[in-house]
C-alpha positions, 0 to 999 in steps of 0.5 A: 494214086494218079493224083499223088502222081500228079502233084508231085509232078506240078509240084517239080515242074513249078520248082524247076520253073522257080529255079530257072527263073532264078537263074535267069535273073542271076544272069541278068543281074551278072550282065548288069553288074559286069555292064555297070563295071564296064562303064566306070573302067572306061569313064576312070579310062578317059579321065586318066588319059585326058589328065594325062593329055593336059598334064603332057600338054601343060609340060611340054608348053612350059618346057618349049617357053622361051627363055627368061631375059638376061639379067642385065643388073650389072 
């Protein structure tokens, strides 16, 4: 009887050491995942906002341009 007792016990510590296990690699995966995430927010980010620079900029320099010459065909 001892034995059977035994087994069963190794046997529900082994399956409750496989499901924390599992647990902990579901949380590694979710911060790996949530990480890789992270990066490619931040990465769409910057390009926005240098796009965003460059267009300010691109405007701004055509806007602040002199103005053409008179036309002096006449």
């Amino acid at each position: 009887m001892e034995l059977i007792w035994h087994l069963q016990q190794t046997t529900e510590d082994y399956i409750m050491h496989l499901e924390t296990r599992h647990l902990q690699q579901d949380l590694v995966l979710e911060k790996q995942g949530h990480s890789q995430a992270t990066r490619e927010q931040e990465a769409i980010l910057i390009h926005s906002a240098q796009s965003l620079t460059l267009w300010a900029t691109n405007t701004w320099s055509s806007n602040c341009s002199p103005p053409p010459p008179p036309f002096s065909g006449l």
